[in-house]
C-alpha positions, 0 to 999 in steps of 0.5 A: 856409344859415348855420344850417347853415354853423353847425350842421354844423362843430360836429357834426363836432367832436362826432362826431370827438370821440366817435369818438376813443372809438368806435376804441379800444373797437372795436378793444379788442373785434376783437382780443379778440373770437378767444378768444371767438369760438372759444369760442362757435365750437361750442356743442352744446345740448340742445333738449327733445324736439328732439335735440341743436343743434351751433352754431358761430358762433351758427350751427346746424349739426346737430341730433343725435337718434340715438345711433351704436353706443356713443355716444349723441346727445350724445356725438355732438354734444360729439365733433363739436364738437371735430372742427370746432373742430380744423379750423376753427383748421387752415389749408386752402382751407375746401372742404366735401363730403358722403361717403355711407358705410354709417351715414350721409352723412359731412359734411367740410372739406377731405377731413376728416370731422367728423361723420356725419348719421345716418337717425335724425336726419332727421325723416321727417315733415318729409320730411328725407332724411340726404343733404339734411340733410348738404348743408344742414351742408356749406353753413352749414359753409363760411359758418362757416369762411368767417366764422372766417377774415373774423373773424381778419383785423384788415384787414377788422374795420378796414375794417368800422369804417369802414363802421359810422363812415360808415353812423353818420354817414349814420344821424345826418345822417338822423335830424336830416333827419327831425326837420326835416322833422316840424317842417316838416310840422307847420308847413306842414301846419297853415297849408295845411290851415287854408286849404283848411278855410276854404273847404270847411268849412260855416261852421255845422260850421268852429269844430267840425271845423276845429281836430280836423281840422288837430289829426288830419292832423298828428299823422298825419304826424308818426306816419308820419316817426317809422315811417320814422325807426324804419325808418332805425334798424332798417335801420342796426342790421341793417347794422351788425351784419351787418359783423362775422363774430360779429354777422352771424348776429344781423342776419340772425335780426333781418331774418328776424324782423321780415319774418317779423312783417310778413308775419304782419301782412300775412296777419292783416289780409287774413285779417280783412278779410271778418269787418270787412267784415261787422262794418261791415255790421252796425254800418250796419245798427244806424245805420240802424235807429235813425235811423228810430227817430229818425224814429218818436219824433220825429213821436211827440213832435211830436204828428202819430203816436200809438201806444198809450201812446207819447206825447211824455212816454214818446218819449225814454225808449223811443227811448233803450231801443230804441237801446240794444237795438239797439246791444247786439245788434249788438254781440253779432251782431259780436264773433265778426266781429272781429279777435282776438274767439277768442283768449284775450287778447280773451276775458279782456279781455271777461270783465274788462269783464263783470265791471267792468260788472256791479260798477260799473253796479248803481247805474247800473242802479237809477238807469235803472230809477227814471227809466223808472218814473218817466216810465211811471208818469207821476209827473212830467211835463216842465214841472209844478212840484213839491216834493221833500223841500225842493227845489221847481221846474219839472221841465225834464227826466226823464233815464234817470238824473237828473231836473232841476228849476228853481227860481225863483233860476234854479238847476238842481237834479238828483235822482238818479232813486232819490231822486225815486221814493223820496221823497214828492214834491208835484206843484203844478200838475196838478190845477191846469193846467185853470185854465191856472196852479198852486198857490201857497201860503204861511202865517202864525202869529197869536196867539190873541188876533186873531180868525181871521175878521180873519186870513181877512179880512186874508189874502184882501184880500192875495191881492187886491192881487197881479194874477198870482193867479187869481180863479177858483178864488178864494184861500182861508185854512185853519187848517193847526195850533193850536200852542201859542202861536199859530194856523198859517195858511196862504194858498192860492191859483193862480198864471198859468202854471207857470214857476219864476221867475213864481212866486218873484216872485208869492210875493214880491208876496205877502209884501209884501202881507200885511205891508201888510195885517197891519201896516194894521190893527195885527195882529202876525205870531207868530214861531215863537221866540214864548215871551211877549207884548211889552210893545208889539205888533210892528207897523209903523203906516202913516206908517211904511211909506214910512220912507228910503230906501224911495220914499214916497207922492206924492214 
């Protein structure tokens, strides 16, 4: 309460502080408003194929289309609009009657004719009569002279302020109720509704939903104060301009428009229930069907059904495909269905989006195409350990678009699919998974002053010391070049399973062991930089190995 004891003395004085501006402009605008008002009291203009509009007081009151003898419709119109601007600055009782004569029916205020609706002016189609046509203008005419005379009376312009000052005051007081009342939903909302989630929610779904839920029934409610808030603000402006003479035909255009919209919404959304109806149906149906597509692959996937070609490698791409196929002809099998799919707009946007697609998607669509060939093909397998270009490591998915490696520093590698299927690539490990491990391979350069077998020797003893290296099929040496100052060796051998990490770590235990082996028997490893023989041979001796801080033997 003492907020508002605070708020409610200092708004007062900053309404009465606006108001002291408000009075002398609205009364500027009473008084000077008669000359315009007369003015814009009879206003003929042409209306293209429609005749000729006599507005008087922003109100129409006929539309001449047919010339009478000599003059034509807008002869008419001009001399009709000064017959009522005479009669409207005359004094009278403002009656208003119809007088059939030979021509036409005569329209007039108080015994005086202003105007004759003709035959012609009545458009027979519509099923206008002159008579009827007559009897409308008499009645808009005695609204017209009725509002002239409220507009020339300074006591009801004051007393029409008054009441735009009181219904300004009740608009800002329900403004600031409104505002305090979003903040109190927000407020309250998210505290209640955060207790009841706690309860109804399964505690496997809460962190996912809780937040998106309390965030969307909130926002909801506020959306819906602000709607009431802007019909507050319309239903003040439509009364406010009703008040006064001059205004009053705008306030009621406005009310007839906005009903005229809403009943325009109303039957356009009961218009589209029946084809949303069965755009749903569609759509349901296209959720069930891949839901037991779904079903199908993964028991394809796990082994238990087998059809054709169709296996757990070539599953998740196929299923993917169907998918889309299905969700793109139900898509097409709904579009005529939907609000708004026959207008111009809705098929513009379309051939917008067709074209963005269509630009846009051509990577998309090669990158799609690659994968399927790489996965139908069966080039690489989920779980093979590869080499492409200079990326090397277990294939741990074959995506539509990008296929993943794993490399032994446990780093994810994605290759657009267009680059696996054009590249070269190594695969390691399938003519070696029978042996139920992969290919492991690494290589050295000896000068040529050691003989080869040594080299052999020395390489095979360090596949030796290594435990993860396969016995069978036993580690081999190859001569892979003869360069120039030096033999190219390389050591191949299988590793136990296929994994990225194990293999950098044996490929580690390796190494060691032939720099142990080489640096036993004093056999200097080649650089590829080699340009001449040092004056001491590059190895290390045995008492070496153990040098600090490295852990020696025995300590």
């Amino acid at each position: 309460m003492s907020n508002w004891r605070t708020v409610l003395p200092g708004f007062a004085l900053r309404l009465r502080g606006r108001a002291r501006l408000l009075v002398p402009l609205a009364l500027a605008l009473a008084l000077a408003a008669p000359p315009l008002w007369a003015a814009a009291a009879a206003e003929p203009s042409s209306v293209a194929g429609e005749g000729v509009e006599l507005v008087v007081g922003g109100r129409q009151l006929h539309v001449f289309r047919a010339p009478l003898g000599a003059l034509s419709a807008e002869e008419r119109a001009e001399l009709a609009e000064r017959h009522v601007r005479e009669a409207l600055e005359k004094g009278g009782a403002g009656w208003t009657s119809v007088l059939p004569l030979a021509e036409g029916v005569a329209v007039q205020l108080d015994e005086t004719s202003l105007f004759v609706v003709l035959p012609g002016d009545a458009r027979s189609d519509r099923g206008e009569t002159p008579h009827a046509l007559a009897n409308r203008s008499a009645r808009v005419l005695q609204q017209v002279w009725a509002e002239h005379r409220e507009h020339r009376d300074p006591r009801l312009n004051l007393l029409a302020l008054g009441k735009l000052a009181i219904a300004l005051l009740l608009l800002t007081l329900a403004l600031v109720v409104l505002l305090k009342l979003s903040r109190v939903l927000q407020r309250r909302l998210s505290a209640r509704l955060s207790q009841q989630m706690q309860q109804l929610l399964p505690g496997a779904v809460r962190p996912h939903l809780h937040s998106l839920l309390v965030t969307l029934v909130v926002r909801v409610s506020v959306v819906l104060v602000w709607l009431l808030a802007l019909a507050v603000l319309v239903a003040f402006l439509v009364y406010a301009l009703g008040l006064f003479a001059l205004t009053r035909p705008a306030a009621e255009r406005l009310l007839d428009s906005l009903l005229g919209s809403l009943g325009q919404a109303a039957t356009a959304s009961a218009a589209a229930l029946p084809g949303l109806f069965v755009a749903l149906m569609i759509f349901l149906l296209a959720r069930l069907l891949t839901q037991v597509t779904r079903s199908l692959f993964d028991r394809i996937n796990e082994g238990s059904v087998q059809l054709g070609a169709l296996d757990a490698h070539t599953a998740p791409a196929t299923r993917g495909l169907i998918n889309l196929g299905i969700w793109l002809f139900a898509l097409a099998m709904a579009y005529p269905y939907l609000p708004g799919s026959q207008t111009e707009a809705f098929k513009g946007l379309s051939v917008l989006l067709g074209l963005m697609v269509s630009i846009g998607a051509s990577g998309l669509v090669g990158q799609v195409a690659a994968g399927l060939i790489l996965v139908f093909t069966r080039a690489l397998l989920v779980g093979e350990y590869v080499r492409i270009q200079e990326h090397e490591g277990t294939v741990t998915e074959i995506g539509l678009c990008l296929t993943r490696l794993k490399n032994g520093k446990g780093e994810e590698i994605a290759l657009p699919n267009s680059l696996v299927i054009g590249q070269v690539t190594r695969n390691l490990s399938r003519h070696a998974a029978s042996a139920g491990g992969s290919v492991l391979e690494t290589g050295v350069t000896i000068g040529y002053d050691t003989p080869w077998r040594q080299v052999h020797a020395l390489l095979q003893s360090a596949a030796a010391e290594v435990p993860a290296l396969l016995r069978e099929p036993a580690p081999y040496v190859i001569q892979t070049a003869l360069s120039d100052f030096y033999v190219e060796y390389r050591l191949v051998a299988q590793v136990e399973g296929g994994g990225a990490l194990p293999r950098a770590q044996v490929l580690s235990q390796l190494h060691a062991a032939i720099l142990d082996a080489f640096n036993s028997h004093g056999v200097q490893i080649m650089s590829p930089h080699y340009e001449g023989d040092p004056a001491q041979a590059k190895w290390v001796a045995r008492e070496q190995w153990h040098a600090a801080p490295a852990p020696g033997e025995g300590r």
